[in-house]
N, C-alpha and C positions, 0 to 999 in steps of 0.2 A: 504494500500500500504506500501512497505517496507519502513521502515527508515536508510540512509546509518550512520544514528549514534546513536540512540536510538531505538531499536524495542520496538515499541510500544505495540506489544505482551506479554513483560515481567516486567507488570504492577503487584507492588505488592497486594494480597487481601485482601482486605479492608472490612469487614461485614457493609453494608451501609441500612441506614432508608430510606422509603420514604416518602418525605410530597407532597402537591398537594396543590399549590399556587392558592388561587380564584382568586388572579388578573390576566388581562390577559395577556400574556407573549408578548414582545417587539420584533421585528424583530433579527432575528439572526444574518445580513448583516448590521451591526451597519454603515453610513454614513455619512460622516465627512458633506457632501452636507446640508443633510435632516434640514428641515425647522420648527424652533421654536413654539408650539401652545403659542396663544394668554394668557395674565394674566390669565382673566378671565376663561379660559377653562383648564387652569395648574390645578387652584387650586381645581378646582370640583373634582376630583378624588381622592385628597387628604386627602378632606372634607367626602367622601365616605366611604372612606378604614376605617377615625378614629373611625366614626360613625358606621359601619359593626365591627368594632376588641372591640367596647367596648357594643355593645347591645348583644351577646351569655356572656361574661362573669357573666354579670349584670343580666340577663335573670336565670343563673344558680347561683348567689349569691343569688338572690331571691325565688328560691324555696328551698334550705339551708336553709336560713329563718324561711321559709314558716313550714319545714321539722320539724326544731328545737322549734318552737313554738309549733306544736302539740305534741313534746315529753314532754315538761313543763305541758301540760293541760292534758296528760298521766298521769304520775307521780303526778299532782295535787289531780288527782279521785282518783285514787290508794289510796291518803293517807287521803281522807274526809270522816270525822265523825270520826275521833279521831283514825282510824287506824295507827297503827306501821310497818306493813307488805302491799306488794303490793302482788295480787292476780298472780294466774298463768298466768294467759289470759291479765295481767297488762303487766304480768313479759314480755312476749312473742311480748305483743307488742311495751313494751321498748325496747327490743333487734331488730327488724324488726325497728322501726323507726331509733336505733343506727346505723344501716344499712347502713339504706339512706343515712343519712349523713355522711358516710365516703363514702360513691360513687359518690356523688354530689361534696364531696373536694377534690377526687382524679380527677375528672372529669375535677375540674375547673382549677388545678395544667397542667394536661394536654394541656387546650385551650392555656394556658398562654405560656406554652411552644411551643407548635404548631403555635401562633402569632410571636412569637420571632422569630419562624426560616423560617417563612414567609418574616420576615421583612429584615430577613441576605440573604433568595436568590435575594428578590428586589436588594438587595447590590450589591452583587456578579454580576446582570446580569449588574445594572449600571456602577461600576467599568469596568466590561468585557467588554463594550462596549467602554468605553472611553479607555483603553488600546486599546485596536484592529482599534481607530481611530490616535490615538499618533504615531502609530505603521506605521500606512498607510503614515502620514506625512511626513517618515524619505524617502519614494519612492523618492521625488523631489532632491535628494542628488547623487541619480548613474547617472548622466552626469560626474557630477564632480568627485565621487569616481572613472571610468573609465577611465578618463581623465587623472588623477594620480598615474596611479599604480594600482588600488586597495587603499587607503588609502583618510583614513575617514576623511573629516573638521573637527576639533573637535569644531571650533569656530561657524560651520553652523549647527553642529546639536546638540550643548548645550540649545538652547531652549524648546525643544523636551524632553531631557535627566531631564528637570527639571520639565518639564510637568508629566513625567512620573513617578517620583520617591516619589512621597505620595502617591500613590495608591501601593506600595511593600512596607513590613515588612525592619526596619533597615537593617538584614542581608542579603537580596540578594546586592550583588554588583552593583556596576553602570556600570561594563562591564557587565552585562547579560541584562542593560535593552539599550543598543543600537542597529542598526537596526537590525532583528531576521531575514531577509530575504530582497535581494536585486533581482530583475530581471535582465540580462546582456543584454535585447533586450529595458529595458526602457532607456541606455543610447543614443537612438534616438531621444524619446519625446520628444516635443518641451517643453520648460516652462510653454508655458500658462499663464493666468490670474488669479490670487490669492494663488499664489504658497503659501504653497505645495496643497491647496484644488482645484487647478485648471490643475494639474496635471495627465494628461492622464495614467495610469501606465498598462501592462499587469497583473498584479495581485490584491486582495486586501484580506485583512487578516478580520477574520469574528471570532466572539466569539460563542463558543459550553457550555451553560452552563445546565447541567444536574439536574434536581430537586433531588437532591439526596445527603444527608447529612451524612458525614462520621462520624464513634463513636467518634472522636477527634474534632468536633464543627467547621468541614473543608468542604468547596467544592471546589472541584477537575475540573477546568477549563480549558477548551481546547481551544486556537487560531488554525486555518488551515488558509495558505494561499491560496486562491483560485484563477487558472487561471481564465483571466476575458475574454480574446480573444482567442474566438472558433470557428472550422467549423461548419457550418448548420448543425445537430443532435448530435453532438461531446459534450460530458459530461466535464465542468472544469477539470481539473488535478489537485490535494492536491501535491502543490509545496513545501512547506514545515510546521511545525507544533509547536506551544510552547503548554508548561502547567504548572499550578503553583495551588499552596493550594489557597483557600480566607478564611480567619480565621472569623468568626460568634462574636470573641471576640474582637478580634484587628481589624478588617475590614478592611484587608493589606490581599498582595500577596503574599505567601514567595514559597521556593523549586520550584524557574525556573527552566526546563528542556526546551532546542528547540534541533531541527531537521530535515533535509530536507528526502526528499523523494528519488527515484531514479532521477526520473524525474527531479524532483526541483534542483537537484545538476548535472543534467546536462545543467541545462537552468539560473542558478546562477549566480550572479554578484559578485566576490572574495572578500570580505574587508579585507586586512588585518589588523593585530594589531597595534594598535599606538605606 
């Protein structure tokens, strides 16, 4: 759908890798609600992943090994009983066993890498998701933004703003990470109980994050805000959209972009600037 401020059509291209995360991938409707597992069932997974990322490297140092002792016991024949020269069929089979072993340590350079960048989308989706729940929070604030103008508490939603701002790199500002979309039909909502997680809102914001690692050690992450109140067969509405780098190095968000949609900016709640 169209963006009335960023087409999202003229995204620059980017030649991007794919890796394929064995763990299994987390809801994309991250929930400020959703309910804690137990110690005991945290850590099993955890215990899993270390034990699974360290038995294929070890597995593959060991026939390395394995590879480079037979080339010793090569070379050993080759030169017993007082030979100086190793035979051609020696020669042929040092150079085949040198082989291996440069395929087995490109191999393993590989896994190692491919672990890594296993470990940076787990990042990425966890970040995304806590952004997309920070983000929801700011919902229980358009009573009051309405009420006023359009203009933001800034004392009611510096809690928020501080929640938010270790998961982005230094350089994004602290005006791109206040609220990124307001609904004008939530200034009805009542309070509720456990404000702002009890907070009724017609939309909520969801993290899209793609397995897919750009040549700069970046993934490229997308929030949508999602209508939540629908007619019977009536598909949500993409009210409006952020996206920002997550860095594999620094494990921060940088290069905010947001944007509403057609719809979303006619269904808006105005803030203006402070």
């Amino acid at each position: 759908m169209e963006s009335t401020q960023t087409d999202e059509s003229g995204d620059r291209a980017v030649r991007k890798t794919r890796f394929v995360a064995t763990s299994p991938s987390p809801s994309p409707s991250p929930s400020p609600s959703s309910s804690s597992s137990s110690p005991e069932r945290a850590d099993a997974p955890e215990q899993t992943e270390l034990t699974n990322s360290l038995r294929t490297p070890t597995l593959v140092a060991g026939v390395s090994m394995g590879v480079a002792a037979l080339l010793c016991f090569v070379l050993s024949a080759g030169f017993s009983g007082g030979q100086t020269t190793v035979s051609d069929e020696a020669a042929q089979e040092v150079s085949s066993l040198q082989e291996q072993i440069r395929t087995v340590e490109a191999k393993t350079v590989a896994l190692q890498k491919a672990d890594d960048t296993e470990r940076g989308l787990t990042g990425a989706l966890a970040s995304a998701g806590q952004v997309a729940k920070l983000q929801n929070d700011y919902r229980y604030l358009t009573p009051g933004v309405a009420a006023s103008g359009g203009k933001l508490d800034a004392a009611a939603s510096q809690s928020t703003l501080r929640n938010l701002i270790p998961y982005f790199a230094p350089s994004v500002h602290h005006s791109d990470l206040g609220p990124w979309y307001l609904l004008a039909s939530d200034k009805d909502v009542a309070a509720g109980v456990g404000i702002p997680m009890g907070f009724d809102s017609g939309f909520e914001w969801v993290a899209q994050v793609p397995y897919l690692v750009n040549d700069d050690s970046t993934i490229t992450v997308t929030w949508l805000a999602m209508e939540t109140r629908t007619g019977k067969g009536e598909k949500p509405a993409v009210l409006a959209w952020a996206r920002a780098d997550y860095g594999l190095v620094r494990k921060a968000f940088s290069n905010v972009q947001t944007g509403t949609t057609a719809t979303g900016e006619a269904l808006r709640q105005e803030v203006k600037e402070p």
